[in-house]
N, C-alpha and C positions, 0 to 999 in steps of 0.2 A: 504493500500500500504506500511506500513511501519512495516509490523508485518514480523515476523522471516519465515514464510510461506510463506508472497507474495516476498519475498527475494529469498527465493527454487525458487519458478517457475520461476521467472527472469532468476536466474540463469542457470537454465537448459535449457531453450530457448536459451541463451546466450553459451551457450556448444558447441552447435552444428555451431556456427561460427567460434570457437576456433579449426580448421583443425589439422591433424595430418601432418604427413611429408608422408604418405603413400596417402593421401587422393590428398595433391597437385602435388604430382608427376604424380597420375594418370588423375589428369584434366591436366595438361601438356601434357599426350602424347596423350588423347584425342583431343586436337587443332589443333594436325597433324594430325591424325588418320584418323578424319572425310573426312579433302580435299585428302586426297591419298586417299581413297575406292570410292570417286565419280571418280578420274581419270583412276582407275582401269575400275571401272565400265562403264566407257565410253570407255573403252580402248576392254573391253569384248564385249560389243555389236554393234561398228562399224568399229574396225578392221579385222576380221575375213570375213563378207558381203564385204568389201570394195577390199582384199589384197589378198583373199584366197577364193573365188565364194562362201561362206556361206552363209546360210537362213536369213537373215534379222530379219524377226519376231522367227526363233528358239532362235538365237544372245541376241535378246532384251530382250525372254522374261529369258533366264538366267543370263544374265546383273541385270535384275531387281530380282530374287532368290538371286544374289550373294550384294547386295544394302539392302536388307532386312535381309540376314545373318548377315552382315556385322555392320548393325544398333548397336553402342557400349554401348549401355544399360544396359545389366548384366556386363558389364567391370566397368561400370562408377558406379554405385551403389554399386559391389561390396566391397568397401571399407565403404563409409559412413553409407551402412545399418549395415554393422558390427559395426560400431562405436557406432552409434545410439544405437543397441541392447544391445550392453554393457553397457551404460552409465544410458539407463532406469531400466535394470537390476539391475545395483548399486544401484540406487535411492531406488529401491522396498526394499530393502534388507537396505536401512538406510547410504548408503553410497553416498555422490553425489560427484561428479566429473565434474569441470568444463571446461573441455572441452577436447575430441577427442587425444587430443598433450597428455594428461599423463595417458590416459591407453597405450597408445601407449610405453610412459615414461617409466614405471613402470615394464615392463620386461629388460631393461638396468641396473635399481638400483644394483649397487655392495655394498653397505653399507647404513645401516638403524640407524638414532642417534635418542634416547629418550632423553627426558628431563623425569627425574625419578620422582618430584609429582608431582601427577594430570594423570599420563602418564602410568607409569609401577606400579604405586602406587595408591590407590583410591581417595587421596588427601583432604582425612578426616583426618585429623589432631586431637589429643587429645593431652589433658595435661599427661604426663606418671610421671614426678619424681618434686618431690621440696627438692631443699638443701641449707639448710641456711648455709653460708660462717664468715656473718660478725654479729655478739650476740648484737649491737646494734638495729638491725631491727626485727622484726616480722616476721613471715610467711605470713599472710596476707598482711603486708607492703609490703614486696616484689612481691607479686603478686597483690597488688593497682598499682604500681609502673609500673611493667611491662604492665596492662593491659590498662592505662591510658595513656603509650606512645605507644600500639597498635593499642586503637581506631584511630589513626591521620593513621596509614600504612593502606595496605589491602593486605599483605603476609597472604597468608592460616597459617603459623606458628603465627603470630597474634590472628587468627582466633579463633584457638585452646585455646589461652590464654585468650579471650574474650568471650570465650562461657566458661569455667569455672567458671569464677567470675561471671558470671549469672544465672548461678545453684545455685553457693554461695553466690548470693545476696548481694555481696560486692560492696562497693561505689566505684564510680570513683575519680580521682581526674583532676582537669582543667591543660591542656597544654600548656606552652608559648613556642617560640622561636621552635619550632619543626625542625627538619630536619631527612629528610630519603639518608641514604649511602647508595645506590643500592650494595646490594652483601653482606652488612657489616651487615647493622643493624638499627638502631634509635636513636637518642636522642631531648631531650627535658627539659626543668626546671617545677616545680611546687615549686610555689613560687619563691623563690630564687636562690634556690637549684638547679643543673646540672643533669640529670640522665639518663644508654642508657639500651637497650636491644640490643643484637649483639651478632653475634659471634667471637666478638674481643675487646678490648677496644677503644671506639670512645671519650674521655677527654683525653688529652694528661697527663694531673699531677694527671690521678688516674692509684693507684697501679691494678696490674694485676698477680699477684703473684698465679698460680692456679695448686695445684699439675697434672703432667700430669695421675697420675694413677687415677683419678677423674672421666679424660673426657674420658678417655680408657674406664671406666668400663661401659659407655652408649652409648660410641659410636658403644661400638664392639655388643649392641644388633642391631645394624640400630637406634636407634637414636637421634634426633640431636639436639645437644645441644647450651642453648640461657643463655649467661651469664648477668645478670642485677645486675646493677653498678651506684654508684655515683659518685661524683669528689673526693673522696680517694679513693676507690676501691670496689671492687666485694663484692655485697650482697649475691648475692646466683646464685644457678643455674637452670634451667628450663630446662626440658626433654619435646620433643614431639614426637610422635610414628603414623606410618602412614603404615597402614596394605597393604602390595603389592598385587593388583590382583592377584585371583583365576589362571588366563586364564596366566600370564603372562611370566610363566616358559614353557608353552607350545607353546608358542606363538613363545619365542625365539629360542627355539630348533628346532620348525619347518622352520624360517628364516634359522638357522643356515646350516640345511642339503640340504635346497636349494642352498646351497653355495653362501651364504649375509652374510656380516660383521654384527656385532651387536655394536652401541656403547650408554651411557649412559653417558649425563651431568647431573651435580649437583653442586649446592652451598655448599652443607654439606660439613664438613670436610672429610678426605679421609679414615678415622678409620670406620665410618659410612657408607661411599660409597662404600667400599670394604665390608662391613656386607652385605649391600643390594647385589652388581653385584656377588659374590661368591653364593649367594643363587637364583638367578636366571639365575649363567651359562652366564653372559654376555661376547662376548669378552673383551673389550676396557670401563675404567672407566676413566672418567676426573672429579676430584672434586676442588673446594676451587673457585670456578670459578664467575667471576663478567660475568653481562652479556655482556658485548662487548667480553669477551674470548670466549663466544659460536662460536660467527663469525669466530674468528681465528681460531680454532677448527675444523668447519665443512670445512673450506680451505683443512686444511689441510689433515683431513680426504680423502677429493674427490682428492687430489693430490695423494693420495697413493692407492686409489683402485677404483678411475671413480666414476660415478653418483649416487649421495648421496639424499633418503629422510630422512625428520627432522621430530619428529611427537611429537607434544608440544599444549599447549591448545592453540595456535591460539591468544593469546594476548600476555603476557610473553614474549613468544619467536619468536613473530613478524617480529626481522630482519632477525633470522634464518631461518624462514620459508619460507622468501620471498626471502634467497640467494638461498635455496637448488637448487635441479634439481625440486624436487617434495616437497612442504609443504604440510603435512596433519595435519588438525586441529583436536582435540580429545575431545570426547564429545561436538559437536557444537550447540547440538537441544535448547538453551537458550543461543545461543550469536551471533547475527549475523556480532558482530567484527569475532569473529574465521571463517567465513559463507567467508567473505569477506579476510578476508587476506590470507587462503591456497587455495592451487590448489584444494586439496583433502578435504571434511569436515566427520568426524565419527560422524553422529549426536547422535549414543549414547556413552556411555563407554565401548566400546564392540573392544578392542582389539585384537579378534581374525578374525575383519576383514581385517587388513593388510595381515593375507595371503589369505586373499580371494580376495585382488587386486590384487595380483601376479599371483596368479592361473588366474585370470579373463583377465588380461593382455596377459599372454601366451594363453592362448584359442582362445583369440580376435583377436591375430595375427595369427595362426595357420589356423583359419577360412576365414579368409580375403588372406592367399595366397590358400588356397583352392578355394576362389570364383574366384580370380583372375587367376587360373592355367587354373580352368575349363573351365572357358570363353572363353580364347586366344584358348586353345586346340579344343574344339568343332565346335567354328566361322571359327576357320582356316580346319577343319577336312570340314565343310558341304561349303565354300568357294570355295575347289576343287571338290567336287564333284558336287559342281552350276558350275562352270566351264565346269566340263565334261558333263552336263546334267542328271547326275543321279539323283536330285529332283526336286520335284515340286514345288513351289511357295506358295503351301498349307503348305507345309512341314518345308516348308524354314521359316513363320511365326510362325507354331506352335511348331515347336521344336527349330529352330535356333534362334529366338527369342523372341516369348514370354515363352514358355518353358525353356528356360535358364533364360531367366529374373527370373520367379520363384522358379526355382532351387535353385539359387542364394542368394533369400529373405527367401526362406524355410530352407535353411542352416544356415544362419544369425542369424536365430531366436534359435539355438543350445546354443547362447552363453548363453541366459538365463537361461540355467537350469546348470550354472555351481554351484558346491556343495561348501558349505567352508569348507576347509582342515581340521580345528578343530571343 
């Protein structure tokens, strides 16, 4: 019960509670619907005998044709079967969605905000540059240094510098007093001694003195760069490099011609984040960012162009996700935090299914006023002519409705063969 699986199936049982705003409108006008077709219906079979010398049993039995037309079964299914077929749909295809309300969503979105690693990036991090600053320290010093106050974080930029030094079999050193500045960096002592990894100076009385043509020249590959420093100043510098999905230039373009905003946060500084958004066509970069700015961020975004999805790995960017219109969690199949915190989960790294919920959203809607058009038009087509006596009570079950019933469920079933755009 507690594995990443029996979490799926919860949730997907749990979907089908989560209604759309199409689904309860139409059980709303069903609550009326029902008692006016029995007062018609008694209105048809003992007004006419009573008021007007009509057959009594002719009366009754087209009362009961127009009772059986009338039965709103393919109205009331119309929507939820479409929902349902989209949503298992998803599922097969690695996307889940929990519930009905954000495929529904999902054709409204005016702007789509990545969080760039892990997201538009594969969020494999490596070590790319070592540059020694300060001739008292080593190369390896500097990267003992760094990696020793990494082990204490769990930033994937860490990551990168701790899977290094275990290739190169370099020892650790023990960390006292630790502290992690969300946004900024780390620091920590060994021994005595003060030391941070950041991208800024975290010791107020050490020097920071660091030519700008330095970080230009790595930032402007994408990237980013991690200054490690004692309480006098900067030892050296650290480069990490984080290869942007295959899929993700194509990904954005096809957003883009749908006419969706595109936008991209990051921490990295903006030399770097502009490397990256220029190379994959992004509208809108926001860099240098702590994370409570994402929040003010994505405000503002949806103030300026309507209903905003956030697509972040589902922990990180947890308040963002849970402010948007729609949080989609990215790569979720080994976290059933990200499973759990967005609407939307991508259980793999497969990017190019955000336009496959757009497509799948407009289909689903498209489909669902088709069933609902069909229904009212036909019920009401074979209605009058139960009225006038033109069918039979055979006819009036097998075409007026079980026949639409299944029309309805046969149409439904369309949504599934929708194709991903890329």
């Amino acid at each position: 019960k507690d594995s990443v699986i029996s979490k799926i199936v919860t949730l997907v049982k749990r979907s089908q509670l989560n209604r759309s705003h199409t689904e309860t409108l139409v059980e709303k006008i069903a609550k009326y619907y029902t008692p006016v077709i029995v007062v018609i219906t008694a209105c048809v079979a003992f007004i006419p005998p009573l008021f007007f010398g009509g057959d009594l049993v002719n009366w009754v039995y087209r009362a009961l044709s127009l009772m059986v037309i009338s039965c709103p079964c393919a109205f009331l299914i119309s929507t939820p079967i479409g929902m349902v077929s989209a949503i298992t749909s998803a599922t097969r295809k690695g996307v889940l969605i929990k519930g009905s309300s954000y495929v529904e969503e999902m054709r409204k979105i005016k702007a789509v905000i990545f969080d760039k690693t892990g997201t538009l990036t594969e969020g494999k991090l490596k070590l790319a540059n070592i540059q020694m600053i300060n001739d008292n320290y080593s190369e390896e010093d500097m990267i003992k240094i760094a990696a020793s106050l990494e082990t204490k974080a769990s930033h994937p930029i860490g990551k990168a510098i701790t899977n290094y030094v275990e290739e190169k079999n370099i020892s650790l050193e023990e960390i006292d007093n630790f502290k992690n500045v969300p946004g900024k960096g780390i620091v920590g002592y060994i021994g005595d001694k003060q030391y941070y990894a950041a991208n800024e100076c975290l010791i107020e009385e050490s020097d920071f003195d660091i030519p700008y043509d330095t970080v230009v020249k790595y930032a402007d590959k994408g990237e980013t760069v991690v200054f490690v420093g004692d309480n006098v100043g900067v030892i050296g510098i650290l480069t990490v490099t984080d290869k942007i999905r295959d899929e993700t230039k194509e990904v954005i373009e096809n957003l883009k011609q749908s006419g969706i905003k595109t936008v991209m946060l990051t921490g990295d500084n903006s030399i770097a984040a502009k490397a990256v958004g220029e190379e994959i066509n992004i509208d809108y970069i926001y860099s240098d960012l702590l994370p409570e700015d994402k929040l003010n961020i994505l405000d503002t975004i949806r103030n300026k162009f309507g209903d905003v999805a956030m697509i972040g790995d589902g922990i990180n960017d947890a308040p963002a996700l849970a402010r948007s219109n729609i949080g989609i969690a990215m790569g979720a199949a080994g976290s059933d935090v990200a499973i759990e915190t967005a609407d939307v989960a991508l259980m793999q790294d497969d990017l190019t299914k955000l336009p496959y919920l757009f497509s799948l959203s407009i289909k689903t809607d498209n489909i669902i006023k088709q069933n609902i058009v069909t229904a009212l038009s036909v019920k009401f087509l074979f209605v009058i002519l139960a009225i006038l006596g033109l069918i039979t009570l055979m006819m009036a079950v097998g075409i007026g409705d079980l026949g639409l019933t299944l029309l309805v469920i046969l149409n439904s079933f369309r949504i599934g063969i929708v194709k991903d755009p890329i």
